[in-house]
C-alpha positions in Angstrom: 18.1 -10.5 14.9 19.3 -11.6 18.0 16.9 -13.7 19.9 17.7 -14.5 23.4 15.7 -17.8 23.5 13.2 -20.0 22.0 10.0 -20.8 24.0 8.0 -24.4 23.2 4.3 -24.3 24.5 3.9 -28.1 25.2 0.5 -28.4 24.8 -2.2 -29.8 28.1 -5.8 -28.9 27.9 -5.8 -28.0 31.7 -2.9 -27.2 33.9 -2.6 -29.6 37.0 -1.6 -26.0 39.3 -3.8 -22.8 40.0 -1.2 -20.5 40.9 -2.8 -17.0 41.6 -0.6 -14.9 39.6 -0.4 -17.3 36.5 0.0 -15.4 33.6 -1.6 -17.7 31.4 -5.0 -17.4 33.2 -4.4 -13.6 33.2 -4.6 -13.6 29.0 -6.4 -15.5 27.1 -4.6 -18.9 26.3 -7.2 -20.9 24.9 -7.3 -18.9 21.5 -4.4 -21.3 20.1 -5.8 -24.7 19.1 -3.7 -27.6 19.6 -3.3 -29.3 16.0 -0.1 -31.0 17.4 -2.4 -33.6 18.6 -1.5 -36.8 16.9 -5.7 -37.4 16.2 -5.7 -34.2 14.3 -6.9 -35.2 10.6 -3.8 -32.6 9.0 -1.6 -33.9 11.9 1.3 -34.7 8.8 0.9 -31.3 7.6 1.0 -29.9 11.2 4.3 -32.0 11.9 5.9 -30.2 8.7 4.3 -26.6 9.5 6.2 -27.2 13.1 9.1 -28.2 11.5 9.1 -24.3 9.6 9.4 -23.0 12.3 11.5 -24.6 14.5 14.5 -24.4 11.5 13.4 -20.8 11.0 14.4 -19.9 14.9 17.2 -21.9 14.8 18.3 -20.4 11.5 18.5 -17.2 13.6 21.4 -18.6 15.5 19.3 -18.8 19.0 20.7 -21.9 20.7 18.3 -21.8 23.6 15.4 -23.5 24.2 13.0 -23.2 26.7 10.0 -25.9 27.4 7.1 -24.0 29.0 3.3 -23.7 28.5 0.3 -22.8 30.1 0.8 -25.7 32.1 3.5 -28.2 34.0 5.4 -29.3 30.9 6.4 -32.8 31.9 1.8 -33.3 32.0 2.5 -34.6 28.2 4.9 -37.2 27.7 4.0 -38.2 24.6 4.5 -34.4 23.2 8.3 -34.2 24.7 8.8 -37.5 23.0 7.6 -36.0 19.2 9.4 -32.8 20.2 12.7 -34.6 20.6 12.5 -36.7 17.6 12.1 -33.6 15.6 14.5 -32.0 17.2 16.7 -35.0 16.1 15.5 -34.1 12.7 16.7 -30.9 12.5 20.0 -31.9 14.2 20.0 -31.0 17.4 20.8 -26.9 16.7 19.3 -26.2 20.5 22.2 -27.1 22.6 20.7 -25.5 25.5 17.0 -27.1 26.6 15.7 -26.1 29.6 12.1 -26.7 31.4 10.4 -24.3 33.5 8.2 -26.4 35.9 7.2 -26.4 39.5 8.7 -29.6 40.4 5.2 -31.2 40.0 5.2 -35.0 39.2 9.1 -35.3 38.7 9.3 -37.7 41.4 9.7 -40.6 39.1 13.6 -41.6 38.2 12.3 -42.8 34.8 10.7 -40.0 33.8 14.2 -37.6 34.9 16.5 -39.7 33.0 13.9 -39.5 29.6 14.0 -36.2 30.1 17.7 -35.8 30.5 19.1 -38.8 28.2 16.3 -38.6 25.1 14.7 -34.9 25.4 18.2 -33.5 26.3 16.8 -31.0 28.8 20.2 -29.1 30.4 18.6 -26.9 32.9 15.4 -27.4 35.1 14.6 -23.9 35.9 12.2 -24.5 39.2 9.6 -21.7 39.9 9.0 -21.2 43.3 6.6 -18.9 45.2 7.5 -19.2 48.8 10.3 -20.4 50.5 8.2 -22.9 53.2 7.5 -25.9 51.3 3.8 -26.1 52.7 3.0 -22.5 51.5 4.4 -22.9 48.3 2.5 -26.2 47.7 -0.5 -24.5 49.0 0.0 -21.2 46.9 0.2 -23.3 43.1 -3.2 -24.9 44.1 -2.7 -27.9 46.0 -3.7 -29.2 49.7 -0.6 -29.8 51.6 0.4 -33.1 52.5 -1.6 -34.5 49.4 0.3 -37.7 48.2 -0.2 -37.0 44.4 0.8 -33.6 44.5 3.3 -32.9 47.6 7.0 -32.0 46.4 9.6 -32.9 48.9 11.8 -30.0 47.4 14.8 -31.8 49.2 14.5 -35.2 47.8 13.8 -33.4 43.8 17.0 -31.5 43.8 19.3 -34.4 44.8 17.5 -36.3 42.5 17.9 -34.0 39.5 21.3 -33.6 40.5 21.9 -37.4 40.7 21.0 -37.0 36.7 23.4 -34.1 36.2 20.5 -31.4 35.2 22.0 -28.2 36.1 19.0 -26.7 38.7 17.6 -23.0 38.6 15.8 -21.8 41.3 13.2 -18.8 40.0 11.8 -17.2 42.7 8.1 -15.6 42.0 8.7 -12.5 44.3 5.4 -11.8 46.6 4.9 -11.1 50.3 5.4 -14.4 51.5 9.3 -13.9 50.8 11.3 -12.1 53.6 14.7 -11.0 52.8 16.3 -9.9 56.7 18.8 -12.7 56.5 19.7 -12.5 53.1 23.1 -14.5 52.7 21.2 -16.8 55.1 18.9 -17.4 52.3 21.6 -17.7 49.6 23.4 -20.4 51.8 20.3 -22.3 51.5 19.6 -22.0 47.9 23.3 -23.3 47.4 23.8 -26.1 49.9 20.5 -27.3 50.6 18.4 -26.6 47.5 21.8 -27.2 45.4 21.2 -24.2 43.0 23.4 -23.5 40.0 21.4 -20.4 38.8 18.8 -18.5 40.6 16.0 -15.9 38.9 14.4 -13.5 41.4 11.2 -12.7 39.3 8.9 -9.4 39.2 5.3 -10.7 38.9 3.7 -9.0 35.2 0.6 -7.6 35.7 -1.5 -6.6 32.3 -3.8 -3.5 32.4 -6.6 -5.5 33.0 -8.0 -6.1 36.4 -7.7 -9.7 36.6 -8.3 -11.7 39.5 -4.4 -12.6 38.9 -3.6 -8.6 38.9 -5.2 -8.2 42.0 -3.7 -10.9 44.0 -0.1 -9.9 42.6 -1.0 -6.1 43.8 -2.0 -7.5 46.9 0.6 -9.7 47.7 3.7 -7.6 46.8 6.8 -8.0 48.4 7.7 -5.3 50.9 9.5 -2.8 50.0 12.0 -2.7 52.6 12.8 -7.1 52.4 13.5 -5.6 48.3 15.5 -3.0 49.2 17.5 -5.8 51.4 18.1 -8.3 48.5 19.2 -5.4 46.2 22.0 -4.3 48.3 23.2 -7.6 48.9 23.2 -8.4 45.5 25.3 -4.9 44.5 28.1 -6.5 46.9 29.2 -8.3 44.0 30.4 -7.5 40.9 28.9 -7.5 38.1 29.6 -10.1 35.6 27.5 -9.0 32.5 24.0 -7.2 31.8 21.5 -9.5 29.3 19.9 -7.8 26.5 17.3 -7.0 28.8 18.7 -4.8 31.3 19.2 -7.6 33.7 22.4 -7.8 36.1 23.9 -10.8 36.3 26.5 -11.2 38.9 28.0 -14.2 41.1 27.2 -15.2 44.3 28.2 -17.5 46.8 29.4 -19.9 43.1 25.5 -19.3 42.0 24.7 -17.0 38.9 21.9 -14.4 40.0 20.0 -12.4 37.9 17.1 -10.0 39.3 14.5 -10.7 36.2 12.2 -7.1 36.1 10.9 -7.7 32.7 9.6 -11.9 32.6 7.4 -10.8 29.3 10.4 -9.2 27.6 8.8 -5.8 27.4 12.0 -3.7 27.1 15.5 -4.3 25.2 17.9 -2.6 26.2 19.2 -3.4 22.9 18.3 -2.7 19.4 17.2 -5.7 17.2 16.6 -8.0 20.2 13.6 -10.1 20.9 13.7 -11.8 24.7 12.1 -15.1 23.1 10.4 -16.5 20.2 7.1 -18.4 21.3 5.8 -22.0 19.3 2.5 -22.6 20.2 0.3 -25.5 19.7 -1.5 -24.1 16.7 2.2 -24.5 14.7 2.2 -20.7 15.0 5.5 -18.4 16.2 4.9 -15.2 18.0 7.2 -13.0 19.8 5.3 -11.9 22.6 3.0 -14.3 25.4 -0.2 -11.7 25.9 -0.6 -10.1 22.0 -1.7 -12.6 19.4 -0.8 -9.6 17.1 2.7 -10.4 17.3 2.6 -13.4 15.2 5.9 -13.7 13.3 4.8 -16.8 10.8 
């Protein structure tokens, strides 16, 4: 089986960010207990349990690994620091660790280089949901301008860059982009925001009429800014196609891929899974909205 990557739910009873198209708050999340806690009485069988797994995905040759959640990742210190000493236990098999955060409380040196000298994280993979840094900080659920939870997007990158991490820019595609200047906005992403790798992300909406659903349905991106970014992007060649379906091509010395399916809904190829999903409860899944997919 060929499994694309491996996702790690790090574990934060609330998330710190109310995006309006979160995912998480579209499904129910809070149906996976969190016996990773170190207080939990069977914590030692837990530990082993998570262990399982973890050697079972890597057994499967996936080299990727992605720490995510329902929440900011870098919210539980002490949870990155038991995940990379069992990591060490295993030997290290997941050569490529990346986080997906909003850039949310990485303004601290110390906390970059634990991340990038004893987690090992690669690739921060940056979501981001408009391109003026006062609507995005607005959009993920904060007041602009409000000390504890302001990014200076500028400062972050060179900062992340200053401790080699390889930066992603995924862009949550809604109406508040506006794609008329597009190699204007690729010229930005590569010598301002120092991007590497950048995701331009179709929101998932379930079948249910969430408060999330609407506000993606309500907020789409226009048609005509889309129709913009795609032939821009078909200027260049393409370099491969992921399992997915995805084209990946090369532009301006950035990787770009155009992301349709984020919940890895449809392989394009036979015996492929998008991701594996730990979560808290020591449990592997394969997909992030159907408990039913539990693997082990």
């Amino acid at each position: 089986m060929n499994i694309q990557s491996f996702s790690i739910v790090v574990p934060n009873r609330e998330c710190i960010n109310k995006c309006p198209f979160c995912v998480s708050r579209m499904v129910n999340s809070n149906i996976y207990p969190n016996l990773m806690d170190i207080s939990h009485p069977h914590y030692d069988i837990n530990v082993k349990e998570y262990l399982k797994r973890m050697r079972y995905v890597a057994d499967q040759g996936c080299r990727t690994l992605m720490l995510t959640g329902t929440s900011e990742p870098q919210q539980n210190k002490q949870f990155l620091n038991t995940f990379a000493l069992l990591h060490d236990i295993l030997g290290r098999p997941f050569t490529n660790i990346e986080m997906q955060t909003t850039g949310m409380l990485l303004d601290d040196p110390d906390y970059l280089r634990f991340l990038r000298n004893f987690v090992g994280v690669n690739t921060m993979a940056l979501s981001i949901s408009s391109p003026c840094w006062q609507e995005n900080t607005e959009l993920i659920g904060h007041p602009f301008g409000e000390p504890s939870r302001s990014i200076d997007f500028t400062k972050l990158v060179k900062m992340l860059k200053q401790y080699d991490f390889n930066i992603r820019l995924c862009f949550n595609l809604n109406s508040y982009f506006v794609f008329q200047d597009v190699q204007g906005f690729f010229d930005v992403c590569k010598n301002k925001w120092l991007a590497d790798q950048i995701t331009f992300r179709k929101l998932y909406t379930s079948d249910k009429d969430t408060d999330q659903a609407k506000w993606i349905r309500e907020h789409k991106l226009k048609a005509s800014d889309l129709n913009n970014l795609e032939k821009f992007l078909k200027k260049f060649n393409l370099a491969r196609t992921t399992a997915y379906g995805a084209a990946v091509r090369y532009v301006n010395g950035m990787s770009v891929v155009y992301d349709t399916d984020c919940m890895g809904k449809n392989p394009s190829l036979e015996g492929t899974l998008k991701y594996f999903i730990l979560r808290p409860n020591c449990k592997l899944y394969s997909s992030w909205d159907d408990p039913a997919s539990l693997v082990f």
